[in-house]
GUKEPA-191692 format. One record per residue: x, y, z of N, C-alpha, C in turn; residue in three letters. Coordinates in pm, whole numbers, plus 32768, in hexadecimal, padded with zeros to 4 digits. Layout:
<pt><n_px>X</n_px><n_py>Y</n_py><n_pz>Z</n_pz><ca_px>X</ca_px><ca_py>Y</ca_py><ca_pz>Z</ca_pz><c_px>X</c_px><c_py>Y</c_py><c_pz>Z</c_pz><r>ALA</r></pt>
...
This chain:
<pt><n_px>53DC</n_px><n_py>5DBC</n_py><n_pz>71BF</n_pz><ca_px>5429</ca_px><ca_py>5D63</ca_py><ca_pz>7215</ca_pz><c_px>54A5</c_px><c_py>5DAE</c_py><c_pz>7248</c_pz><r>UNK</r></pt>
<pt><n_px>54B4</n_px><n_py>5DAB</n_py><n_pz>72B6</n_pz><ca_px>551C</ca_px><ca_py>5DF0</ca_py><ca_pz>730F</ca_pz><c_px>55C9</c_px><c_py>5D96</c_py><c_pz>72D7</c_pz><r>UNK</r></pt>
<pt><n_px>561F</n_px><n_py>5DF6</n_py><n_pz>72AA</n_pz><ca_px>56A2</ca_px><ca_py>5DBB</ca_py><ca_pz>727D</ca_pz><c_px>5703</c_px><c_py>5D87</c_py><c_pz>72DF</c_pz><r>UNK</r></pt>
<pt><n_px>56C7</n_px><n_py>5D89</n_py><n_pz>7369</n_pz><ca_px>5728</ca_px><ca_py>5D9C</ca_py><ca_pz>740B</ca_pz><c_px>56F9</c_px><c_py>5D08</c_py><c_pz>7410</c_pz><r>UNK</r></pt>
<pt><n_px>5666</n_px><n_py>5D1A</n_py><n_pz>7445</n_pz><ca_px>566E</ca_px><ca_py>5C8E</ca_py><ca_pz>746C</ca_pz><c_px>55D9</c_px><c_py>5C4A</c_py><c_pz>7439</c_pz><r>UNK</r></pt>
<pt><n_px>55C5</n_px><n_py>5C69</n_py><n_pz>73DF</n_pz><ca_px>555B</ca_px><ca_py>5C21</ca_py><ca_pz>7349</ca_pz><c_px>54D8</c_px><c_py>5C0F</c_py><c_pz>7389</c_pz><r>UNK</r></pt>
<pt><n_px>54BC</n_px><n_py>5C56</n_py><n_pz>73F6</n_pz><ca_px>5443</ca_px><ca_py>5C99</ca_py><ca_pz>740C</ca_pz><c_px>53F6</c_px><c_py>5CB0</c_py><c_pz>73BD</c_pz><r>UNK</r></pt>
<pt><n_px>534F</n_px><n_py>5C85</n_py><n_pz>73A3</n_pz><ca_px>531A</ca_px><ca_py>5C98</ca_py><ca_pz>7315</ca_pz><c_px>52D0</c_px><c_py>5D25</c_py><c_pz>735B</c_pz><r>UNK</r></pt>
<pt><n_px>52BC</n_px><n_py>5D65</n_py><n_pz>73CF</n_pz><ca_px>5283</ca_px><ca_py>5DC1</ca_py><ca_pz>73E7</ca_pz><c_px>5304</c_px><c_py>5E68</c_py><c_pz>73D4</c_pz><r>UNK</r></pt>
<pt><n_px>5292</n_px><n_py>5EB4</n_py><n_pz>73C5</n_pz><ca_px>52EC</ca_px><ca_py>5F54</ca_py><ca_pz>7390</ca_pz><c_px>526B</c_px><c_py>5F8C</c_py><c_pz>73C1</c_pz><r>UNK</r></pt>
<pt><n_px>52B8</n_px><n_py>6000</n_py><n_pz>7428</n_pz><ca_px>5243</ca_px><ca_py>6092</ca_py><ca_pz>740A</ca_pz><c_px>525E</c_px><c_py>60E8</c_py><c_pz>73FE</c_pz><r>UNK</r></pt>
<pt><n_px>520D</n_px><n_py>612E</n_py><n_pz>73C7</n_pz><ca_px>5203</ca_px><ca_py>61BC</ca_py><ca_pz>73B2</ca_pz><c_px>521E</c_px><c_py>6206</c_py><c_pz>73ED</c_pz><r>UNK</r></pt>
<pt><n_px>5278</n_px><n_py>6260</n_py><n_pz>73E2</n_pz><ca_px>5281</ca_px><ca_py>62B6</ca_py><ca_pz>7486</ca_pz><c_px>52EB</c_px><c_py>6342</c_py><c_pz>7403</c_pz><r>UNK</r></pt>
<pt><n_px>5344</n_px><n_py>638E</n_py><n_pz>7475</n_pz><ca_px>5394</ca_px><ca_py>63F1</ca_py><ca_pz>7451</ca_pz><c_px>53EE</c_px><c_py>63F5</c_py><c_pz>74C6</c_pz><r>UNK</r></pt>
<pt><n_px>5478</n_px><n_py>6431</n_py><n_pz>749C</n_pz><ca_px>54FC</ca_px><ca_py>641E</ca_py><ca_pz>74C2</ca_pz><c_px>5522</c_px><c_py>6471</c_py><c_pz>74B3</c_pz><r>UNK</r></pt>
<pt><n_px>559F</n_px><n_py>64A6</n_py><n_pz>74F2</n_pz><ca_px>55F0</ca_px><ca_py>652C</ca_py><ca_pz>74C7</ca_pz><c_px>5678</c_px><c_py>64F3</c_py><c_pz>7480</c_pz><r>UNK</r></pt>
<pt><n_px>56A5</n_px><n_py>6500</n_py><n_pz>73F6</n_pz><ca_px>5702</ca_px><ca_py>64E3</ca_py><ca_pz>73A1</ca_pz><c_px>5790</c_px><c_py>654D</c_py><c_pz>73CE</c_pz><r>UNK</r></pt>
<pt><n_px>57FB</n_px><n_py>6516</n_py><n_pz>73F2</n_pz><ca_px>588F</ca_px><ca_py>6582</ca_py><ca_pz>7411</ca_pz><c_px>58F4</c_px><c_py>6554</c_py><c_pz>73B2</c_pz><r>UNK</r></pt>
<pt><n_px>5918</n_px><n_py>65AF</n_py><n_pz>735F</n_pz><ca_px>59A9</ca_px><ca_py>65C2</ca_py><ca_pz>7349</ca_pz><c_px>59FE</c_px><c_py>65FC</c_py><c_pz>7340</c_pz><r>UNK</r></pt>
<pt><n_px>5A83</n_px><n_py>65E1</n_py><n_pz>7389</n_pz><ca_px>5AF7</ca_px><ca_py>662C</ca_py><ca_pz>7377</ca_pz><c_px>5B59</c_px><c_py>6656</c_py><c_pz>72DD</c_pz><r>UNK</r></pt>
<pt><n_px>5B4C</n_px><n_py>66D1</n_py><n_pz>72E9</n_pz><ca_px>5B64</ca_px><ca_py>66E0</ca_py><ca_pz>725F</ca_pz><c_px>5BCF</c_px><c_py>67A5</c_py><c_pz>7283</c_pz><r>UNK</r></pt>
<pt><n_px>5C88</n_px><n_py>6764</n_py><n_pz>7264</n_pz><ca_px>5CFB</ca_px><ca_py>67BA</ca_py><ca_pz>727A</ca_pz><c_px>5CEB</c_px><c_py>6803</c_py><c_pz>72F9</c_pz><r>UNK</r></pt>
<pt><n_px>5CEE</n_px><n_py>67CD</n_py><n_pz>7361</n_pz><ca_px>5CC9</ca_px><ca_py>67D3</ca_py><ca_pz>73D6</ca_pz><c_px>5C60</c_px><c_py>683E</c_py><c_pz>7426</c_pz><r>UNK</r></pt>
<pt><n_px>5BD2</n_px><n_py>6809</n_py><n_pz>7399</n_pz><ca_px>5B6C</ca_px><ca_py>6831</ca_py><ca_pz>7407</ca_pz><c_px>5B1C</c_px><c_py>67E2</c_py><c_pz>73DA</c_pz><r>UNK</r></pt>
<pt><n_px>5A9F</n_px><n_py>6817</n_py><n_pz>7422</n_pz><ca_px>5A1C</ca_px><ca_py>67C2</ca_py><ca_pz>7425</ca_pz><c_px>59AA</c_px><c_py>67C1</c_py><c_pz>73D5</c_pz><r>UNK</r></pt>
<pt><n_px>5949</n_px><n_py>675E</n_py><n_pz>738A</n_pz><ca_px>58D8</ca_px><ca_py>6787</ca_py><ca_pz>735A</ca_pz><c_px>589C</c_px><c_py>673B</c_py><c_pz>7392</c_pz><r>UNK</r></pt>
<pt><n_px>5824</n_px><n_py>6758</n_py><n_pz>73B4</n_pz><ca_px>57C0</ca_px><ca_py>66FE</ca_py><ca_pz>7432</ca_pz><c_px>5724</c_px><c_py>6708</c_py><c_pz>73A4</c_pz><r>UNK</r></pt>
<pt><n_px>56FF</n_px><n_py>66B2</n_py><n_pz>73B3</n_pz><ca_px>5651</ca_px><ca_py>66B8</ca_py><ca_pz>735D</ca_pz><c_px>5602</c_px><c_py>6677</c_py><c_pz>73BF</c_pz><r>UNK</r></pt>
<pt><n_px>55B1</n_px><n_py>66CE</n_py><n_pz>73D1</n_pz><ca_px>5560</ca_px><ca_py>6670</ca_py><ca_pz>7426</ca_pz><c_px>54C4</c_px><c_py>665E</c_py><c_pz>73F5</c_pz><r>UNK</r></pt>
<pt><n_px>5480</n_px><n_py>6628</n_py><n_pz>7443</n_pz><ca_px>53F1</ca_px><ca_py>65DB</ca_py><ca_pz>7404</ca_pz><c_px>541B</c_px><c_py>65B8</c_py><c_pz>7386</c_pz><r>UNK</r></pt>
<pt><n_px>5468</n_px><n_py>6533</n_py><n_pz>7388</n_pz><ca_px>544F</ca_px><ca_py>64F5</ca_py><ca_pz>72EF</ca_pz><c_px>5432</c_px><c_py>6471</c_py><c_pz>72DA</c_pz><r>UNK</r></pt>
<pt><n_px>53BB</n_px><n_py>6476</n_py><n_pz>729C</n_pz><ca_px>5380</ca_px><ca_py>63E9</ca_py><ca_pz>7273</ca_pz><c_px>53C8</c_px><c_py>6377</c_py><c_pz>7297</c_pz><r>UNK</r></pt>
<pt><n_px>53C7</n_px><n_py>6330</n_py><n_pz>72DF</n_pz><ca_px>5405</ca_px><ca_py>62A5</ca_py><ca_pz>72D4</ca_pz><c_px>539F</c_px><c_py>621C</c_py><c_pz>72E8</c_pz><r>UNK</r></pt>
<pt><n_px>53EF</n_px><n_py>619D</n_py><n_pz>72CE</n_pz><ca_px>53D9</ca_px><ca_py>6107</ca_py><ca_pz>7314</ca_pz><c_px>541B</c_px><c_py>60D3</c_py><c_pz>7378</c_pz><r>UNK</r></pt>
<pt><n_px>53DF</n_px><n_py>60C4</n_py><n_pz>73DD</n_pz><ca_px>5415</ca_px><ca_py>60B9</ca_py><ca_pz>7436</ca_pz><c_px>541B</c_px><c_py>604A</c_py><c_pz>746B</c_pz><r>UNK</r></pt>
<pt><n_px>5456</n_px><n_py>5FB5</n_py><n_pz>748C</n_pz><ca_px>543D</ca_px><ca_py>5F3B</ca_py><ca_pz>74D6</ca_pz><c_px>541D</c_px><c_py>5F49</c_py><c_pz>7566</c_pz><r>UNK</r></pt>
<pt><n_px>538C</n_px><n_py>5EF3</n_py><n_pz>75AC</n_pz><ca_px>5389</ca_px><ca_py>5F1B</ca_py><ca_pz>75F9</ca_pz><c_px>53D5</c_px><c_py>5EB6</c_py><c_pz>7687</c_pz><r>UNK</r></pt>
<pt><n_px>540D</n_px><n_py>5E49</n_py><n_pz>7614</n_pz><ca_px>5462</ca_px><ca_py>5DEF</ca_py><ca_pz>7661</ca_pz><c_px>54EA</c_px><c_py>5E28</c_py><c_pz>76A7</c_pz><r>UNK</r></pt>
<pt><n_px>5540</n_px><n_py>5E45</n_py><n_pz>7635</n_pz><ca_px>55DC</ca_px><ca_py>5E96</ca_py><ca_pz>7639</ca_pz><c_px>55F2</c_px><c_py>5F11</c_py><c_pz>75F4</c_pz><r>UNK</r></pt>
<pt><n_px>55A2</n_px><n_py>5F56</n_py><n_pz>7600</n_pz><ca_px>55AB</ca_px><ca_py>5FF9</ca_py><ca_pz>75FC</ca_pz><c_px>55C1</c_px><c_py>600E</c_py><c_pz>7549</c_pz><r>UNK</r></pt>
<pt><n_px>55E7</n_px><n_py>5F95</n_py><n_pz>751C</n_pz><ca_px>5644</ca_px><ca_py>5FE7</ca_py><ca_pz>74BA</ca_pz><c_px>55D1</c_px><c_py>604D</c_py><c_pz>744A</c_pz><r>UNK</r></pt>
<pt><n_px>5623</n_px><n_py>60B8</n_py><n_pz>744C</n_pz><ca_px>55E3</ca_px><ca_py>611C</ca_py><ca_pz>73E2</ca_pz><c_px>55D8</c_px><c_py>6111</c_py><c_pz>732A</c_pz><r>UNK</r></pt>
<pt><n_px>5594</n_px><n_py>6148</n_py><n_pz>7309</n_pz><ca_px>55B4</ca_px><ca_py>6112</ca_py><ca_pz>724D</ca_pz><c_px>554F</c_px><c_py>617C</c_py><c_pz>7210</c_pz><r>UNK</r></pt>
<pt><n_px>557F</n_px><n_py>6198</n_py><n_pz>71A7</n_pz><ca_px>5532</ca_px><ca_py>61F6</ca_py><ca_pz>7153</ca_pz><c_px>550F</c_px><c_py>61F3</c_py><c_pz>70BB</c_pz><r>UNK</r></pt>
<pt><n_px>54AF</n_px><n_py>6226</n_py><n_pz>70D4</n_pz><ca_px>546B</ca_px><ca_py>61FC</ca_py><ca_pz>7028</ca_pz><c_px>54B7</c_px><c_py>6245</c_py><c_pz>6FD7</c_pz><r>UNK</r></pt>
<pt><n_px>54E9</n_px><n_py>6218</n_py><n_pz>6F3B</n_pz><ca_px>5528</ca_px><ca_py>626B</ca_py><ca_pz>6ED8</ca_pz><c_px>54E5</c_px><c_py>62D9</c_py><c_pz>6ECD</c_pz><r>UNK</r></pt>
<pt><n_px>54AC</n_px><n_py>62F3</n_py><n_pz>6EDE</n_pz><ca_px>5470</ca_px><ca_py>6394</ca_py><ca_pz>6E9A</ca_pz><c_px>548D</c_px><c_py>63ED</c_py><c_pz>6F2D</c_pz><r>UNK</r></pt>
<pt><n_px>5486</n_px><n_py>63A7</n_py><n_pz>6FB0</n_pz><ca_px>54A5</ca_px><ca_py>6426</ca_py><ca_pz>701E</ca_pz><c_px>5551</c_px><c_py>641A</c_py><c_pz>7021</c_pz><r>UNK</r></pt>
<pt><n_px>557A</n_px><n_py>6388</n_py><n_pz>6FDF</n_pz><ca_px>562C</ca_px><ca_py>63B1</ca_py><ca_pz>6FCF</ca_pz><c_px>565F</c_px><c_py>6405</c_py><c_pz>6F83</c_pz><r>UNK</r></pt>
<pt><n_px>5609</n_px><n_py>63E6</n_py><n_pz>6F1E</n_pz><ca_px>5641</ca_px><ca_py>6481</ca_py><ca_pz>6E99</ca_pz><c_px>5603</c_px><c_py>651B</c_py><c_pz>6EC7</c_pz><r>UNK</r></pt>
<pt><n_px>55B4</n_px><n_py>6524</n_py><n_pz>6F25</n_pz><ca_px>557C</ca_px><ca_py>65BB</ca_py><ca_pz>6F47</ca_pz><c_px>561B</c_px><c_py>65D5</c_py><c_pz>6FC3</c_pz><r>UNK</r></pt>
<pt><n_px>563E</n_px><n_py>6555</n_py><n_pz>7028</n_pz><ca_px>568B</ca_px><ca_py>657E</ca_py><ca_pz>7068</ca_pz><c_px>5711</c_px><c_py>65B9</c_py><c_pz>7009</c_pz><r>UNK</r></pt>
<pt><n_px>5739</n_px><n_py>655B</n_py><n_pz>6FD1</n_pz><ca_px>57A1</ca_px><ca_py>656A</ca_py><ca_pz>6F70</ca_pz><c_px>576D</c_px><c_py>6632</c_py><c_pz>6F37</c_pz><r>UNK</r></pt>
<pt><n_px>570F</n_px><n_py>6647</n_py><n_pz>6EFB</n_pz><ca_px>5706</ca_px><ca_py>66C2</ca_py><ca_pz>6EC7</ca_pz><c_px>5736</c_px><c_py>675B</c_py><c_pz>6F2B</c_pz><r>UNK</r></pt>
<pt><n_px>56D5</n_px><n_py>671F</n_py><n_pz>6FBB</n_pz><ca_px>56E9</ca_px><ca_py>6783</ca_py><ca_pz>7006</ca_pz><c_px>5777</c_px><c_py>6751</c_py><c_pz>706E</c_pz><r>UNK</r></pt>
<pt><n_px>57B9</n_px><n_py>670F</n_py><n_pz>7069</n_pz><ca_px>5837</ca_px><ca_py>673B</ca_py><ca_pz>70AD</ca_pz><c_px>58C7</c_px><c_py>6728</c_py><c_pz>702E</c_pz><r>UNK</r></pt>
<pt><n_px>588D</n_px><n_py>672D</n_py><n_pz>6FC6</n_pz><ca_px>58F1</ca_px><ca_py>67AF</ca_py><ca_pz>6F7C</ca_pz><c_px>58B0</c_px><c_py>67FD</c_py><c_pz>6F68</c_pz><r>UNK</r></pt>
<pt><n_px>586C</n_px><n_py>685C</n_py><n_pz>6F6C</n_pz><ca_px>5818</ca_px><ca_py>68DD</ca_py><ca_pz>6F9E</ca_pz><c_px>584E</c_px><c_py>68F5</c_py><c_pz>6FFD</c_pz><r>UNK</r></pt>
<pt><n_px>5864</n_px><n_py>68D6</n_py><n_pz>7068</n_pz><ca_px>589E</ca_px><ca_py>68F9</ca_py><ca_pz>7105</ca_pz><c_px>5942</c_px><c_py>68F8</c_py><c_pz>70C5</c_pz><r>UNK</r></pt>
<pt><n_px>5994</n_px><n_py>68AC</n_py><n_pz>70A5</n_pz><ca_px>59FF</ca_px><ca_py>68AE</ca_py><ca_pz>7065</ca_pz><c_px>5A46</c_px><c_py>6933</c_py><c_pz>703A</c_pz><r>UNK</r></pt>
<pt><n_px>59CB</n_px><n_py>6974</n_py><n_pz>700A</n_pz><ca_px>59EB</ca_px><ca_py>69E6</ca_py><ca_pz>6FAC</ca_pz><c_px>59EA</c_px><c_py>6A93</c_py><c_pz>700B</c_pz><r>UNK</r></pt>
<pt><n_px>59CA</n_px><n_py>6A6D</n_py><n_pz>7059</n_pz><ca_px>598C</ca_px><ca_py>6ACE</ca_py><ca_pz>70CA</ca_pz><c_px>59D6</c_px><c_py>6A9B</c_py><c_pz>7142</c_pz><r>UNK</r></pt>
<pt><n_px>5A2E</n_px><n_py>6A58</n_py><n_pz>7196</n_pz><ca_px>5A2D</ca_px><ca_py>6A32</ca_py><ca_pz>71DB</ca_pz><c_px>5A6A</c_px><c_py>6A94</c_py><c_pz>7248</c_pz><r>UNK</r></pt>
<pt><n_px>59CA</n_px><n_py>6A60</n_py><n_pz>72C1</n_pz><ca_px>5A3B</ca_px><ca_py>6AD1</ca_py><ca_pz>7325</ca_pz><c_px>5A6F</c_px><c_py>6A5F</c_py><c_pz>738F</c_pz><r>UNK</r></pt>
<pt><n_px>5A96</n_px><n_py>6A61</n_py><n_pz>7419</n_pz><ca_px>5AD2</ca_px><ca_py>69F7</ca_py><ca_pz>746D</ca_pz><c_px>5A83</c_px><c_py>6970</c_py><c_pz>7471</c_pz><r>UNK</r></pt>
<pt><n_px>59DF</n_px><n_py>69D8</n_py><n_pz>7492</n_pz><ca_px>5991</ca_px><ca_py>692A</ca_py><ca_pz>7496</ca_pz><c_px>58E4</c_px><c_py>6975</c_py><c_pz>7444</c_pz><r>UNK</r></pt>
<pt><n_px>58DE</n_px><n_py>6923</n_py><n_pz>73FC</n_pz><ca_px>586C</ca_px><ca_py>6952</ca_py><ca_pz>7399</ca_pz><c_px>57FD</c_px><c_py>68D2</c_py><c_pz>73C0</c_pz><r>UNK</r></pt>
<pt><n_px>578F</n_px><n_py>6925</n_py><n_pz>73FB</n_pz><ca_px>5707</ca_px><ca_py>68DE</ca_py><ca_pz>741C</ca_pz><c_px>5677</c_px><c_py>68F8</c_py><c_pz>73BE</c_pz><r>UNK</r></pt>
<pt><n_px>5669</n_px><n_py>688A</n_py><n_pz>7359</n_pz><ca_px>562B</ca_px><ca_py>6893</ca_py><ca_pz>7303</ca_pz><c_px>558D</c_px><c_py>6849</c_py><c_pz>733C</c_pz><r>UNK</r></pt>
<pt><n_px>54FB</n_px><n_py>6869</n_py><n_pz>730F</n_pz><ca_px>549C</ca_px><ca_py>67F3</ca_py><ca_pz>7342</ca_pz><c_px>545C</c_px><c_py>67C5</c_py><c_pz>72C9</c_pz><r>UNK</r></pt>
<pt><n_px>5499</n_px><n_py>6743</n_py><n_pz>72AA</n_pz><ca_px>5473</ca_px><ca_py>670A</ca_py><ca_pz>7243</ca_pz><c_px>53EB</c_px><c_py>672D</c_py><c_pz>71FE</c_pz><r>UNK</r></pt>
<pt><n_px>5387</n_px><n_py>673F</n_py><n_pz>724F</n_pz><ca_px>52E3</ca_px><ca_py>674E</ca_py><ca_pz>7242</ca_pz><c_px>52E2</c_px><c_py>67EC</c_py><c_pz>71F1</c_pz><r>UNK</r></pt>
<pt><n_px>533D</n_px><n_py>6836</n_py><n_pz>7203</n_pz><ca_px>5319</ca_px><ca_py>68B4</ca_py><ca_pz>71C8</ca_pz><c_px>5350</c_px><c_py>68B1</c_py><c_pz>7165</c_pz><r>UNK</r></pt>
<pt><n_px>53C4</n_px><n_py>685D</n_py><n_pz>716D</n_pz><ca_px>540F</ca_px><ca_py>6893</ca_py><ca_pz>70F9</ca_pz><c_px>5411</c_px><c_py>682E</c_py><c_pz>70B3</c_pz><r>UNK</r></pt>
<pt><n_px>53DB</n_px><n_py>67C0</n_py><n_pz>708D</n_pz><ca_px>5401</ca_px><ca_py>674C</ca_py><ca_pz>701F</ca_pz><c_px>5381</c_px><c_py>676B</c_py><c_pz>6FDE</c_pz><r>UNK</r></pt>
């Protein structure tokens, strides 16, 4: 169920995840999401939140201005 506007439909799809992190960038892209196909809103399963969580402190540790990771290879 969609948390925006309680939409019982979600799909499957992939998204590109950004965050700013001491003024630069980490971009992930192709990553698993739910997607409403009413009001866009995005949502993610615990297990692709804790892989994001893993790999952008990984990027953290390395960081150059803007770090482009693709979820698919690397989770």
């Amino acid at each position: 169920m969609c948390n925006a506007c309680f939409s019982e439909d979600k799909l499957n799809t992939k998204t590109t995840f950004t965050v700013e992190y001491n003024d630069c960038i980490i971009v992930v892209k192709n990553v698993p999401c739910l997607e409403c196909p009413i009001c866009g809103e995005i949502t993610f399963t615990d297990d692709v939140s804790a892989k994001l969580e893993v790999l952008v402190e990984s990027a953290k540790k390395i960081m150059q201005e803007i770090s482009v990771i693709d979820y698919q290879k690397a989770a």
